[in-house]
N, CA, C, O and CB atoms as a CASP TS submission, in Angstrom:
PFRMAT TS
TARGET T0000
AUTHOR 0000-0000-0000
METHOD Language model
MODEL 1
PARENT N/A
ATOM      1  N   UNK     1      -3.662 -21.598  10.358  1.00  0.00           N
ATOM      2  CA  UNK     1      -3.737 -20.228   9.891  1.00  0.00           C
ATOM      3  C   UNK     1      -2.637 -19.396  10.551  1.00  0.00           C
ATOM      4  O   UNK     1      -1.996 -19.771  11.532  1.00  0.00           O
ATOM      5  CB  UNK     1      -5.128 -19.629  10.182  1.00  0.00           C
ATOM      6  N   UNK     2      -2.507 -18.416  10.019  1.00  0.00           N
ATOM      7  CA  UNK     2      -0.899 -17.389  10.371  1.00  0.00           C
ATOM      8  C   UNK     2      -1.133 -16.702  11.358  1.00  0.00           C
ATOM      9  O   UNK     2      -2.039 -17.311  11.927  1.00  0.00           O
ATOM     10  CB  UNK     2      -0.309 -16.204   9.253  1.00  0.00           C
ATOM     11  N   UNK     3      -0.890 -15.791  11.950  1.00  0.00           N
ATOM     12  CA  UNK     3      -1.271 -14.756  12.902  1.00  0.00           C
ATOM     13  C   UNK     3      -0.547 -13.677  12.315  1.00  0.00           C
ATOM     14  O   UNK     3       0.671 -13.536  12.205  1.00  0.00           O
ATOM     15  CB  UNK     3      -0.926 -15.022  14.435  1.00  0.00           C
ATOM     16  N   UNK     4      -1.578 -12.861  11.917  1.00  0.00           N
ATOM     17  CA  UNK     4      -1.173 -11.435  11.451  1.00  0.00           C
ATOM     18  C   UNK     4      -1.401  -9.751  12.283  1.00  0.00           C
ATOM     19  O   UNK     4      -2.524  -9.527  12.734  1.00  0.00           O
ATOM     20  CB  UNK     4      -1.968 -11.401  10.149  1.00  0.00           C
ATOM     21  N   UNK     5      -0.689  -9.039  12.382  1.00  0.00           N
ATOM     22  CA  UNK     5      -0.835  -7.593  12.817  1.00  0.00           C
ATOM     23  C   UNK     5      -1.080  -6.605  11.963  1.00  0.00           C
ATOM     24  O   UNK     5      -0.327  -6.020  11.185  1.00  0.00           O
ATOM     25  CB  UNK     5       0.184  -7.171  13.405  1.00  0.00           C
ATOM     26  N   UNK     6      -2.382  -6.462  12.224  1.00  0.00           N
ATOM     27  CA  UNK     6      -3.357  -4.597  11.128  1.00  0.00           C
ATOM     28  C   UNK     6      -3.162  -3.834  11.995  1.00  0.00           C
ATOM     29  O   UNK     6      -2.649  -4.038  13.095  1.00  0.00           O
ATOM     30  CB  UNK     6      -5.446  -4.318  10.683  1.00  0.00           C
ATOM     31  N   UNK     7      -3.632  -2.734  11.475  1.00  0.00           N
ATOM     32  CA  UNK     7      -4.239  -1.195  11.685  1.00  0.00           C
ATOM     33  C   UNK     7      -4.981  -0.988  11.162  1.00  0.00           C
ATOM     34  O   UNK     7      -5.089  -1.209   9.956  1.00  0.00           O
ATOM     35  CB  UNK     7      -3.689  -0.157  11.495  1.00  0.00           C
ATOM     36  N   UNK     8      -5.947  -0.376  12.025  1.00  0.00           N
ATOM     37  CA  UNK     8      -7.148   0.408  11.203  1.00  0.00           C
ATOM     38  C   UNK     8      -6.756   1.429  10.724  1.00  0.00           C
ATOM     39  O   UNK     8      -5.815   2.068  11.194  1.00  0.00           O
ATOM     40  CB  UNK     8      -8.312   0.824  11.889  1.00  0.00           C
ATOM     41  N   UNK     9      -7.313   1.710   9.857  1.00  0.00           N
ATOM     42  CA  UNK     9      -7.562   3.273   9.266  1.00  0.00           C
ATOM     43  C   UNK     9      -8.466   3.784   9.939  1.00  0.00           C
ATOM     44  O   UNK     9      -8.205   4.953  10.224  1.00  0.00           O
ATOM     45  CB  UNK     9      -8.005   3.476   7.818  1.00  0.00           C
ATOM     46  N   UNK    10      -9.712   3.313  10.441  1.00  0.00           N
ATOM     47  CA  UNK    10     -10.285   4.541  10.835  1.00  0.00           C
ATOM     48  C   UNK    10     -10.178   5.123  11.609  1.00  0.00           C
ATOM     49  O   UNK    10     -10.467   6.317  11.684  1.00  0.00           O
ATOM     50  CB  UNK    10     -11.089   4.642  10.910  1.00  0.00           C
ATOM     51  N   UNK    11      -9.442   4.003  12.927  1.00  0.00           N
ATOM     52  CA  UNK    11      -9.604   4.071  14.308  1.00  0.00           C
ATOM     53  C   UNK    11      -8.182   4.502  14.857  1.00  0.00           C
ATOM     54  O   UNK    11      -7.943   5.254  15.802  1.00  0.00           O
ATOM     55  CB  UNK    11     -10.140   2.680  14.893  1.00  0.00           C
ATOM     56  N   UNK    12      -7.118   3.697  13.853  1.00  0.00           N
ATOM     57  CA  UNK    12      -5.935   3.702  14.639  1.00  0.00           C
ATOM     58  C   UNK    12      -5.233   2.501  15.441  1.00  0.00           C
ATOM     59  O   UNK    12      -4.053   2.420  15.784  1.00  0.00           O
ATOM     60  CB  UNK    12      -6.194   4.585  15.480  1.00  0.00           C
ATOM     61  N   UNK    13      -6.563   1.347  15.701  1.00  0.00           N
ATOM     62  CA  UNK    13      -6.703   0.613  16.458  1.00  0.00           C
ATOM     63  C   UNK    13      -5.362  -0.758  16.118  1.00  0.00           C
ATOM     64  O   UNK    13      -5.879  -1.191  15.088  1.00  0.00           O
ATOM     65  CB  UNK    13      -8.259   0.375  16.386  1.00  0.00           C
ATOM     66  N   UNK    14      -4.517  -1.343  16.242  1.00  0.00           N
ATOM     67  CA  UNK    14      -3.945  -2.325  16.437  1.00  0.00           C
ATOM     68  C   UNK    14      -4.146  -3.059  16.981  1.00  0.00           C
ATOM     69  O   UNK    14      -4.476  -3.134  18.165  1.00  0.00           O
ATOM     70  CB  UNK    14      -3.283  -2.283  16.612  1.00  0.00           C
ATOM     71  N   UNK    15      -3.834  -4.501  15.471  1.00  0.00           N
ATOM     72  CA  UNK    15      -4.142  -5.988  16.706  1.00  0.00           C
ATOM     73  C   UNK    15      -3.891  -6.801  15.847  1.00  0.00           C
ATOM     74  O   UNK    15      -3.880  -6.550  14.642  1.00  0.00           O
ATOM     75  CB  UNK    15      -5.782  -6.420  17.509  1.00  0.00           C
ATOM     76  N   UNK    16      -3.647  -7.921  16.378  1.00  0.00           N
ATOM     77  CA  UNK    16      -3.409  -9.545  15.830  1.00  0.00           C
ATOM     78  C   UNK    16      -4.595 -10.258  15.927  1.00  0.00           C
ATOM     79  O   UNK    16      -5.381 -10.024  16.844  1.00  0.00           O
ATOM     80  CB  UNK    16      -2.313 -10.447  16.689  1.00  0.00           C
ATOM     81  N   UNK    17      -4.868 -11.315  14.872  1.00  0.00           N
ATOM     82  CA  UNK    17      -5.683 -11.945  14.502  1.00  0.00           C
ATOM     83  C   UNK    17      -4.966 -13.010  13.798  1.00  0.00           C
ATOM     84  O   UNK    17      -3.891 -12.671  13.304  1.00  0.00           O
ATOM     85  CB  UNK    17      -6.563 -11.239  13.904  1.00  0.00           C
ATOM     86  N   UNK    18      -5.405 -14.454  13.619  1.00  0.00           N
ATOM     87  CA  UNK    18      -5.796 -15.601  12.955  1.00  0.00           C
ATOM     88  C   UNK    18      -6.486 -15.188  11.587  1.00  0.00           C
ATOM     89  O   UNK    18      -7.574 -14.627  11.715  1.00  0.00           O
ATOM     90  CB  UNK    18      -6.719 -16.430  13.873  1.00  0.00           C
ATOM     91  N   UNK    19      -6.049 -15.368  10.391  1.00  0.00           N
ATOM     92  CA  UNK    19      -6.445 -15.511   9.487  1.00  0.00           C
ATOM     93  C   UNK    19      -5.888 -16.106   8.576  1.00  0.00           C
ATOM     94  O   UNK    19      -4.761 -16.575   8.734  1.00  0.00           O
ATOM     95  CB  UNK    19      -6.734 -14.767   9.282  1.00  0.00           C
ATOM     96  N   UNK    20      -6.781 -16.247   7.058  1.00  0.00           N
ATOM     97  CA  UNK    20      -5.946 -16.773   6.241  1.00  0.00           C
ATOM     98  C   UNK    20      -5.526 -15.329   5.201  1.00  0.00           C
ATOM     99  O   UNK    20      -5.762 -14.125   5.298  1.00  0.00           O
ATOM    100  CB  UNK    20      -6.706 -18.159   5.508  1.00  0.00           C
ATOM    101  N   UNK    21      -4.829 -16.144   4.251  1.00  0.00           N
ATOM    102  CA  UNK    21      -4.303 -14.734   3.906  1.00  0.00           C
ATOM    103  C   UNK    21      -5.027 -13.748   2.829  1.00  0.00           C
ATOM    104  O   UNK    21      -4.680 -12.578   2.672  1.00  0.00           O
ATOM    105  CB  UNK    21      -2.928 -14.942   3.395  1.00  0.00           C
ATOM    106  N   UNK    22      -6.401 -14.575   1.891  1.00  0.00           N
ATOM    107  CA  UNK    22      -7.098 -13.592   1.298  1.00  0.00           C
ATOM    108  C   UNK    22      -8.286 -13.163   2.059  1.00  0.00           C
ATOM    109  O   UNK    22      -9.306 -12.592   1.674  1.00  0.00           O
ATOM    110  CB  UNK    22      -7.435 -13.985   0.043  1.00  0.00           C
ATOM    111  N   UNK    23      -7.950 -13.538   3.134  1.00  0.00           N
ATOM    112  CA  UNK    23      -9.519 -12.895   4.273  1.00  0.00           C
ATOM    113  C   UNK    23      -8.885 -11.214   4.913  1.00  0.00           C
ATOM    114  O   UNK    23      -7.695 -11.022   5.165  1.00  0.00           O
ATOM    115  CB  UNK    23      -9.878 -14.445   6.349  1.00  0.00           C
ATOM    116  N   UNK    24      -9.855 -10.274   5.057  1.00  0.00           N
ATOM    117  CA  UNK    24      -9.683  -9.075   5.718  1.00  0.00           C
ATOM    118  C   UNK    24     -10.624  -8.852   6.831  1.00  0.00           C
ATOM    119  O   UNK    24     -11.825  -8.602   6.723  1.00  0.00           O
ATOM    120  CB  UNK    24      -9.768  -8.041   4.813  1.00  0.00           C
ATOM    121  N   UNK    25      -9.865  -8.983   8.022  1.00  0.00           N
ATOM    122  CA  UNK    25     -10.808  -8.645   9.169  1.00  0.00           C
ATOM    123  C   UNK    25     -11.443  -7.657   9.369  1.00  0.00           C
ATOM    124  O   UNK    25     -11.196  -6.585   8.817  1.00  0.00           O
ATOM    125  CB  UNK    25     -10.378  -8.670  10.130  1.00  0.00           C
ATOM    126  N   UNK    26     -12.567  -7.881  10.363  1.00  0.00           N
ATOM    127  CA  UNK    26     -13.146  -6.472  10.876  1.00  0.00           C
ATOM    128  C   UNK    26     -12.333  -5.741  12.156  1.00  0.00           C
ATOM    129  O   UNK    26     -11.677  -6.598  12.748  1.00  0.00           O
ATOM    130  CB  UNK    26     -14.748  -6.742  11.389  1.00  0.00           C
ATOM    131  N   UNK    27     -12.220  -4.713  12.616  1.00  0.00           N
ATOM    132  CA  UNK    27     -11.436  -3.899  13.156  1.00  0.00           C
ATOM    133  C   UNK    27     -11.900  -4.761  14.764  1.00  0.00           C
ATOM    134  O   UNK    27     -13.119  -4.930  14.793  1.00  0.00           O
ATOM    135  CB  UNK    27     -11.774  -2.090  12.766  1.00  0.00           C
ATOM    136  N   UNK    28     -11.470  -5.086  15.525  1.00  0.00           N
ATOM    137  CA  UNK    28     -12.655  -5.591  16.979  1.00  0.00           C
ATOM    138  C   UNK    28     -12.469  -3.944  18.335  1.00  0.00           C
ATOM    139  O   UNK    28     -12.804  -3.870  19.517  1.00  0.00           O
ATOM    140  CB  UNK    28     -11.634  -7.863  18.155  1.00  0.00           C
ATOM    141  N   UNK    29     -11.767  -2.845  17.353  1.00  0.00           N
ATOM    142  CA  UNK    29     -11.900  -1.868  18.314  1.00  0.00           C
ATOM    143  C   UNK    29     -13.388  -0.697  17.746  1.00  0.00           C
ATOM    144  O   UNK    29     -14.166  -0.060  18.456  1.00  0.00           O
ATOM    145  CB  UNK    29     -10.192  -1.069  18.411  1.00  0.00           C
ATOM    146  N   UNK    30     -13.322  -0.782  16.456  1.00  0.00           N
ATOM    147  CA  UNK    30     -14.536  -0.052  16.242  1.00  0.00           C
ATOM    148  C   UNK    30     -15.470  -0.688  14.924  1.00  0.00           C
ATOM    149  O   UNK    30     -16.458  -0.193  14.381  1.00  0.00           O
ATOM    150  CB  UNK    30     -14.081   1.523  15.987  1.00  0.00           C
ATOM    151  N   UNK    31     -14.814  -1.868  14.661  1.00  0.00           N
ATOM    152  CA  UNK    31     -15.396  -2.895  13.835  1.00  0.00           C
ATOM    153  C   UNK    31     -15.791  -2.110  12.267  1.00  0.00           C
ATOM    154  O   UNK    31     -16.951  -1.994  11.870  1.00  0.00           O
ATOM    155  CB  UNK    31     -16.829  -3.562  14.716  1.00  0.00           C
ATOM    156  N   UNK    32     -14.455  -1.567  11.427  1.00  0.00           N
ATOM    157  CA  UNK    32     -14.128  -0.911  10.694  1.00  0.00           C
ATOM    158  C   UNK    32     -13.836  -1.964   9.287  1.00  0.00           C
ATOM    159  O   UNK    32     -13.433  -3.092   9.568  1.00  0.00           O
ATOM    160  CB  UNK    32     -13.112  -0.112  11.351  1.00  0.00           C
ATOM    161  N   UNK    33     -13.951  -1.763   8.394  1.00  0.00           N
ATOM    162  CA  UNK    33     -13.467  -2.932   7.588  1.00  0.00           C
ATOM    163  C   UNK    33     -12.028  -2.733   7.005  1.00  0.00           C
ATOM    164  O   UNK    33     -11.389  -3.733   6.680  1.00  0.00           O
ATOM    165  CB  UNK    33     -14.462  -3.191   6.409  1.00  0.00           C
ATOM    166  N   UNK    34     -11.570  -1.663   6.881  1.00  0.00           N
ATOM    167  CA  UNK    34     -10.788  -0.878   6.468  1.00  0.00           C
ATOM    168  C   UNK    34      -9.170  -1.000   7.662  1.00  0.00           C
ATOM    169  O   UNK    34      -8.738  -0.358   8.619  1.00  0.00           O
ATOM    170  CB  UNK    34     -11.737   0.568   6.383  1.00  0.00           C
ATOM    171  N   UNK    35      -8.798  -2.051   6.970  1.00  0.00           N
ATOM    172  CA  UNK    35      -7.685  -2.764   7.915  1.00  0.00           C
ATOM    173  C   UNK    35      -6.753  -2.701   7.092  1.00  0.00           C
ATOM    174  O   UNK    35      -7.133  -2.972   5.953  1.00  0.00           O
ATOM    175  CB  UNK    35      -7.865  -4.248   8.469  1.00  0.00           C
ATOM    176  N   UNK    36      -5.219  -2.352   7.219  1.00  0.00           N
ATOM    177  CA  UNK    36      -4.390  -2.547   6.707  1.00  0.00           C
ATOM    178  C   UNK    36      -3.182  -3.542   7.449  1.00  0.00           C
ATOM    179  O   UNK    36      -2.739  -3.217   8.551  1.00  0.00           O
ATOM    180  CB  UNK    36      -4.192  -1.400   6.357  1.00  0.00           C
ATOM    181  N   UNK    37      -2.544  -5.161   6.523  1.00  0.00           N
ATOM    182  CA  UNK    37      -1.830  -5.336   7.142  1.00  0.00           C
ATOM    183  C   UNK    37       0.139  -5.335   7.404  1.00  0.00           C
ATOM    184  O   UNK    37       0.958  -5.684   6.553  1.00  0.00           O
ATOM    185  CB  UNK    37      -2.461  -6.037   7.152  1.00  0.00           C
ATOM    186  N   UNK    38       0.363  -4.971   8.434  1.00  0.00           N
ATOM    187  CA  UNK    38       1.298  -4.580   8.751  1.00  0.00           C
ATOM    188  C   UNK    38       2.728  -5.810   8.509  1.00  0.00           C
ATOM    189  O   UNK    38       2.661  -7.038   8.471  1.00  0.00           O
ATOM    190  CB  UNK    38       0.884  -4.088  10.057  1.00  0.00           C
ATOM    191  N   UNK    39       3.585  -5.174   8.417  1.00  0.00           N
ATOM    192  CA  UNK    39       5.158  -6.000   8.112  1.00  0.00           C
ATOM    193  C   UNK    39       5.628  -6.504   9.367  1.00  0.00           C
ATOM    194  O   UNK    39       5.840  -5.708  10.281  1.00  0.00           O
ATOM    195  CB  UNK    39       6.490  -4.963   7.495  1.00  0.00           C
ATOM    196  N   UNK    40       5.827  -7.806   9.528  1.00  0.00           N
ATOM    197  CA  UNK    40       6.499  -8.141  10.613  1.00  0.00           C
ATOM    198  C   UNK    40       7.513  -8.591  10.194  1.00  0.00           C
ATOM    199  O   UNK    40       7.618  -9.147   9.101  1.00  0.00           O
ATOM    200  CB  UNK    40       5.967  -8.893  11.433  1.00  0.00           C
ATOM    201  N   UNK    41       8.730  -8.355  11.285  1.00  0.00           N
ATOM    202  CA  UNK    41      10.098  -8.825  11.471  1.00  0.00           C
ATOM    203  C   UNK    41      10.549  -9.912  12.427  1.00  0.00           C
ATOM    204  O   UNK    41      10.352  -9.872  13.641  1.00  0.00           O
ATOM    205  CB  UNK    41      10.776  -7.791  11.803  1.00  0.00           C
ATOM    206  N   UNK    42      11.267 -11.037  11.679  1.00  0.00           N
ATOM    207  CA  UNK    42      11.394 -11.668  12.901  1.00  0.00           C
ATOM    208  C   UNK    42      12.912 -11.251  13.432  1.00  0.00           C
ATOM    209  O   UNK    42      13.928 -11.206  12.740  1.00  0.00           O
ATOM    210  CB  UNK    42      11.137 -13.293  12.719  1.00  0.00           C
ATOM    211  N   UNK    43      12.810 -11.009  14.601  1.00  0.00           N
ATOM    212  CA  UNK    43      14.295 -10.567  14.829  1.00  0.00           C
ATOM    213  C   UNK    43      15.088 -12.002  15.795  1.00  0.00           C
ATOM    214  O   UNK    43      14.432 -12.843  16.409  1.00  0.00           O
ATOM    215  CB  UNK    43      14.270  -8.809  15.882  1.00  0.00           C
ATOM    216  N   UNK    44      16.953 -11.959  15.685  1.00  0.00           N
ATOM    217  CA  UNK    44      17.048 -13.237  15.900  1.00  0.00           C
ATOM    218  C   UNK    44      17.545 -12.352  17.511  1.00  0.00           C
ATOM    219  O   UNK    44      17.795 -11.174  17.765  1.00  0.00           O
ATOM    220  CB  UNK    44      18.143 -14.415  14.732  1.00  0.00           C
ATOM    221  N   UNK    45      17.517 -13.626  18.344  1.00  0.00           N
ATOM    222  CA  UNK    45      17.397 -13.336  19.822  1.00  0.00           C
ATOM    223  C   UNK    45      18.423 -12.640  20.230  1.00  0.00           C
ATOM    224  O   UNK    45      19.229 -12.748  19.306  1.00  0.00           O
ATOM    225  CB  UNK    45      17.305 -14.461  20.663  1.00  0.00           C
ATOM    226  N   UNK    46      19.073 -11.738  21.364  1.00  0.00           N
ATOM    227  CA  UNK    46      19.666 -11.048  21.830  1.00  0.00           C
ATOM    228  C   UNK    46      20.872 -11.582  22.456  1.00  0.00           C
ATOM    229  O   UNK    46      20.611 -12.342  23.389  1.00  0.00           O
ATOM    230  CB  UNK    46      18.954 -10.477  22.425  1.00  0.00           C
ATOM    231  N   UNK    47      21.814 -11.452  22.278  1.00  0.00           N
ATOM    232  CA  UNK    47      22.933 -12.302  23.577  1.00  0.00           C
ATOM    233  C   UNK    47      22.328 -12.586  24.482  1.00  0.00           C
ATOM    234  O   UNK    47      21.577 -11.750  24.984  1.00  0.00           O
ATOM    235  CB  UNK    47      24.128 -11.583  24.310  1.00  0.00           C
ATOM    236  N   UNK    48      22.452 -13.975  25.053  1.00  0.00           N
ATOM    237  CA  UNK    48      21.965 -13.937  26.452  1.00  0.00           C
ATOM    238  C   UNK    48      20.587 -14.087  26.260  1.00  0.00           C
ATOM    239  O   UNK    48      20.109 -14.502  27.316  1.00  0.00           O
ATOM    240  CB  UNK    48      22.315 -12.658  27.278  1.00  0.00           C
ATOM    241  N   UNK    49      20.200 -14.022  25.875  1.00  0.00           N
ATOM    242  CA  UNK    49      18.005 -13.887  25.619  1.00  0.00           C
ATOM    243  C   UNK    49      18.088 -15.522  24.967  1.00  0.00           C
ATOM    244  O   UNK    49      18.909 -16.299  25.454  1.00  0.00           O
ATOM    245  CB  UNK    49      17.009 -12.079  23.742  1.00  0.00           C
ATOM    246  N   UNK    50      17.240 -15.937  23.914  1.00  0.00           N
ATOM    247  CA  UNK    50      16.375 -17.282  24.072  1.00  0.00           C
ATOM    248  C   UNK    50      17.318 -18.363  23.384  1.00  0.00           C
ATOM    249  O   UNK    50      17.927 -18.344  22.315  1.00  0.00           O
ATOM    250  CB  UNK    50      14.736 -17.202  23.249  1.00  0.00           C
ATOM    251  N   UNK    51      17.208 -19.353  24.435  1.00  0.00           N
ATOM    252  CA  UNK    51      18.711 -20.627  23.893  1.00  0.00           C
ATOM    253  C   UNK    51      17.580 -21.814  23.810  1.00  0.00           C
ATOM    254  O   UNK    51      16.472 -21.872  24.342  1.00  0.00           O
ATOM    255  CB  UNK    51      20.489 -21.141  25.508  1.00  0.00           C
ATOM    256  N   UNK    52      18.037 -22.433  23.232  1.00  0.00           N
ATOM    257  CA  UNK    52      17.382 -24.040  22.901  1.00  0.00           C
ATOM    258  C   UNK    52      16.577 -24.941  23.619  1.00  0.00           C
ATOM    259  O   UNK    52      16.028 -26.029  23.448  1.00  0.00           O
ATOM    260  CB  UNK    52      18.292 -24.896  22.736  1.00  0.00           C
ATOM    261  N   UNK    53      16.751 -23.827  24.744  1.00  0.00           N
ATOM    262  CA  UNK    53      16.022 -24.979  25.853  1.00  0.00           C
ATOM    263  C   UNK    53      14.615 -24.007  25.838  1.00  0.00           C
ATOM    264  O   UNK    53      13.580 -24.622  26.092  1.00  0.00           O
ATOM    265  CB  UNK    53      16.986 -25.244  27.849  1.00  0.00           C
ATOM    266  N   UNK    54      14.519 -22.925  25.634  1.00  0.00           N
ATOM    267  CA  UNK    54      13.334 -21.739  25.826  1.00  0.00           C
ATOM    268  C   UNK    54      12.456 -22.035  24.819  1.00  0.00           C
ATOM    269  O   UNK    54      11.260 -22.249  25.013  1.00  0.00           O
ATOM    270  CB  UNK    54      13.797 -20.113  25.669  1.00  0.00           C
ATOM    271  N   UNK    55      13.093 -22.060  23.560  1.00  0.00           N
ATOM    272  CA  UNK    55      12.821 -21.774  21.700  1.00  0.00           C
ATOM    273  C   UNK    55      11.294 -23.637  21.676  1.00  0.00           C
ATOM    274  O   UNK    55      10.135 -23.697  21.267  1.00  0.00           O
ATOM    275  CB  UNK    55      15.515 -22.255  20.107  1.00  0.00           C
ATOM    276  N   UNK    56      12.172 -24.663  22.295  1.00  0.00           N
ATOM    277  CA  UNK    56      11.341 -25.819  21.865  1.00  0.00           C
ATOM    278  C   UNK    56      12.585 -26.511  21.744  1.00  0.00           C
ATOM    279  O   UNK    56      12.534 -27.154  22.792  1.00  0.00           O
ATOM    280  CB  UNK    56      10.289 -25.731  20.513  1.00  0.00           C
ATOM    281  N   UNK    57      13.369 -26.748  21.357  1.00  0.00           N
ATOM    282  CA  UNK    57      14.195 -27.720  20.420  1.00  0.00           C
ATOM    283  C   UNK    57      14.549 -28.496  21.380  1.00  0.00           C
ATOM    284  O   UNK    57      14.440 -29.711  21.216  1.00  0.00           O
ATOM    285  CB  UNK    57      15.440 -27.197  19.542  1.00  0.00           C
ATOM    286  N   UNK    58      14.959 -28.067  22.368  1.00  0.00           N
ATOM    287  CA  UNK    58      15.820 -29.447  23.179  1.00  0.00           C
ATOM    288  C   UNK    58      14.305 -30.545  23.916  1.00  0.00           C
ATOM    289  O   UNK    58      14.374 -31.559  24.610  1.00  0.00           O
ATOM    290  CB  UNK    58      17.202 -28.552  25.011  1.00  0.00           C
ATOM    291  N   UNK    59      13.152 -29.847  23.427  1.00  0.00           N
ATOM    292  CA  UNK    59      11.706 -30.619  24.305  1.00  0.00           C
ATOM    293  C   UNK    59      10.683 -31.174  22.981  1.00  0.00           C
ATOM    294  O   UNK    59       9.453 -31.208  22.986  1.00  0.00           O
ATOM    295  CB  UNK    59      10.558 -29.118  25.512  1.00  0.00           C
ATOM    296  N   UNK    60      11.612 -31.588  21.873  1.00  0.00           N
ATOM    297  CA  UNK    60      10.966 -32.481  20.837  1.00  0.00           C
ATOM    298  C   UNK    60      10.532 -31.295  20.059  1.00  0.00           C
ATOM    299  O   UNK    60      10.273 -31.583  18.890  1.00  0.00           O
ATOM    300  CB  UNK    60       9.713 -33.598  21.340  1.00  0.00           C
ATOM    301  N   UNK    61      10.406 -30.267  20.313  1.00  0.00           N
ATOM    302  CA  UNK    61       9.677 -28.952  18.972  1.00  0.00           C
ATOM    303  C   UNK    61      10.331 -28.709  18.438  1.00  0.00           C
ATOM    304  O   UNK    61      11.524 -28.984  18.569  1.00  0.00           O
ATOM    305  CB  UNK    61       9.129 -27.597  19.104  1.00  0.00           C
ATOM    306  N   UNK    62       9.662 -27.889  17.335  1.00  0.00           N
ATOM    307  CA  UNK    62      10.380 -27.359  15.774  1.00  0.00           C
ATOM    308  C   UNK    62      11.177 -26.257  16.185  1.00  0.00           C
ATOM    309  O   UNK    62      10.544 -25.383  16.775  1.00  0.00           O
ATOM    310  CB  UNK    62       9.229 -26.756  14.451  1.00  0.00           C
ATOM    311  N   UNK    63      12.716 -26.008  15.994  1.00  0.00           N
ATOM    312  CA  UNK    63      13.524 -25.340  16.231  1.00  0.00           C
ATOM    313  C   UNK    63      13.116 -23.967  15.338  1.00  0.00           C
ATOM    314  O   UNK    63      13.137 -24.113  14.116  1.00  0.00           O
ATOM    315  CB  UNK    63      14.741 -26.068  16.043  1.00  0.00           C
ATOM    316  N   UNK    64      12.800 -22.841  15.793  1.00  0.00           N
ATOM    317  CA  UNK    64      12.749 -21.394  14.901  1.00  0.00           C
ATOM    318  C   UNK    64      14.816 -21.418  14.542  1.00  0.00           C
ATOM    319  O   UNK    64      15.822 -21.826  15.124  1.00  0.00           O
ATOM    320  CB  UNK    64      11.916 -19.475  16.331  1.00  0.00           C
ATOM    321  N   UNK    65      14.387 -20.522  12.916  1.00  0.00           N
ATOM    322  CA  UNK    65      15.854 -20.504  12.304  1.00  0.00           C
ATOM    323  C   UNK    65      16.940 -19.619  12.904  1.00  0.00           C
ATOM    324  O   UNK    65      18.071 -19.367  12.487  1.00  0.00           O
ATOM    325  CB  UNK    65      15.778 -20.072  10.887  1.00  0.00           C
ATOM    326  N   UNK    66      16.426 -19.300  13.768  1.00  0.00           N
ATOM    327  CA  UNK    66      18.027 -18.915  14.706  1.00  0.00           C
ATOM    328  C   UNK    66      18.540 -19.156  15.904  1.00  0.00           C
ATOM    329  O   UNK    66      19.318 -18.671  16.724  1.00  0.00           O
ATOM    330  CB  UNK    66      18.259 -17.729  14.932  1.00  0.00           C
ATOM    331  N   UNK    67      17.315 -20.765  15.602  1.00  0.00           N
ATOM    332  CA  UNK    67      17.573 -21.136  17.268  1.00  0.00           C
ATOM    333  C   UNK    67      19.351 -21.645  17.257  1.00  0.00           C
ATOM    334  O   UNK    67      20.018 -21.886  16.251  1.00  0.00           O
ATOM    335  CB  UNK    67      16.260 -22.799  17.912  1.00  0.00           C
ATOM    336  N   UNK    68      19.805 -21.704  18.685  1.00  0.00           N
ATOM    337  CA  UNK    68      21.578 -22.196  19.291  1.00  0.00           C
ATOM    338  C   UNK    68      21.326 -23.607  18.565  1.00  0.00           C
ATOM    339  O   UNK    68      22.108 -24.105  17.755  1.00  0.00           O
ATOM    340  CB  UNK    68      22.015 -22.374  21.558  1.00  0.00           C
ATOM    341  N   UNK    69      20.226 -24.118  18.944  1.00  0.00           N
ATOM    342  CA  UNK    69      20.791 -26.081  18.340  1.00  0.00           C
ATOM    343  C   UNK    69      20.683 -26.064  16.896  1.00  0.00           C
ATOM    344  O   UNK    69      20.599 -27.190  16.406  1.00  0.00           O
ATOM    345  CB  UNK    69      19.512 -27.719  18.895  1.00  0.00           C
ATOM    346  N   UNK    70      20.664 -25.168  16.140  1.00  0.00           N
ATOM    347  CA  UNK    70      20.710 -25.214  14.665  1.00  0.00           C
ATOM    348  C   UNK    70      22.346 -24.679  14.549  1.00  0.00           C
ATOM    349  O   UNK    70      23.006 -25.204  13.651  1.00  0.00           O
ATOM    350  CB  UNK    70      19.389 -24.126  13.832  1.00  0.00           C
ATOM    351  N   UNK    71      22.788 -24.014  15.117  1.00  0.00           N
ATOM    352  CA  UNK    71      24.373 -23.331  15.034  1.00  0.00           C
ATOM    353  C   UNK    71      25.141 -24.456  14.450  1.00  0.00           C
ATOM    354  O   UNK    71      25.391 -25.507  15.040  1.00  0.00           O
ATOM    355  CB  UNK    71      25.145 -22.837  16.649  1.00  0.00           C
ATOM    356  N   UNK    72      25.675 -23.998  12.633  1.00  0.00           N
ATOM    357  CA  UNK    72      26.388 -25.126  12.360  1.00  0.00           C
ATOM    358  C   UNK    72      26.391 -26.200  11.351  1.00  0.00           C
ATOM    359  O   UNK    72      27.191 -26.885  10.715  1.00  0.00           O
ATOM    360  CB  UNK    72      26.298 -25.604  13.195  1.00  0.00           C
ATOM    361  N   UNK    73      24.656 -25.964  11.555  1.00  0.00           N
ATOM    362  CA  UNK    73      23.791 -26.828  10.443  1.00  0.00           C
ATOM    363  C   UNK    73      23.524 -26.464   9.239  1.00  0.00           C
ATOM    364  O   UNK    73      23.066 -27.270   8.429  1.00  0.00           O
ATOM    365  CB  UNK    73      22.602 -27.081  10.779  1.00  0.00           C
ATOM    366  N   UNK    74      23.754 -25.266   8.950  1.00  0.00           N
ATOM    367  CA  UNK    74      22.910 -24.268   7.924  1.00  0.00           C
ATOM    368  C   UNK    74      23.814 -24.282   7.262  1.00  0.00           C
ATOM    369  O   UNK    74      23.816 -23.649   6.206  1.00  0.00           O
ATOM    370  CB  UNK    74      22.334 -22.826   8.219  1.00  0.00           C
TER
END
């Protein structure tokens, strides 16, 4: 399952949760049903911030698409 970020409407409240994607959580700050979910961005890492050895790739894991050991491949 994905991990997604709502807001409540009633509360204001923000948070991540496990779900699938036609399920709507309950709020766990005032247990609201009335959740909206939010847009995430993946942003690619910063100079200097996460290299191949941090990401997984050089330790047998699935490389994310802007990891350094993909540079090249694409």
């Amino acid at each position: 399952m994905p991990l997604y970020a709502y807001r409540c409407n009633d509360c204001a409240h923000e948070f991540e949760t496990l779900s699938r994607f036609d399920e709507t959580p309950a709020c766990p700050g005032c247990g609201g049903a009335h959740v909206e979910r939010q847009l995430s961005l993946i942003a690619r890492p910063a100079p200097g911030g996460e290299t191949a050895e941090s990401c997984g790739a050089m330790s047998g894991g699935t490389p994310c698409a802007s990891c350094p050991a993909l540079a090249g491949q694409m």
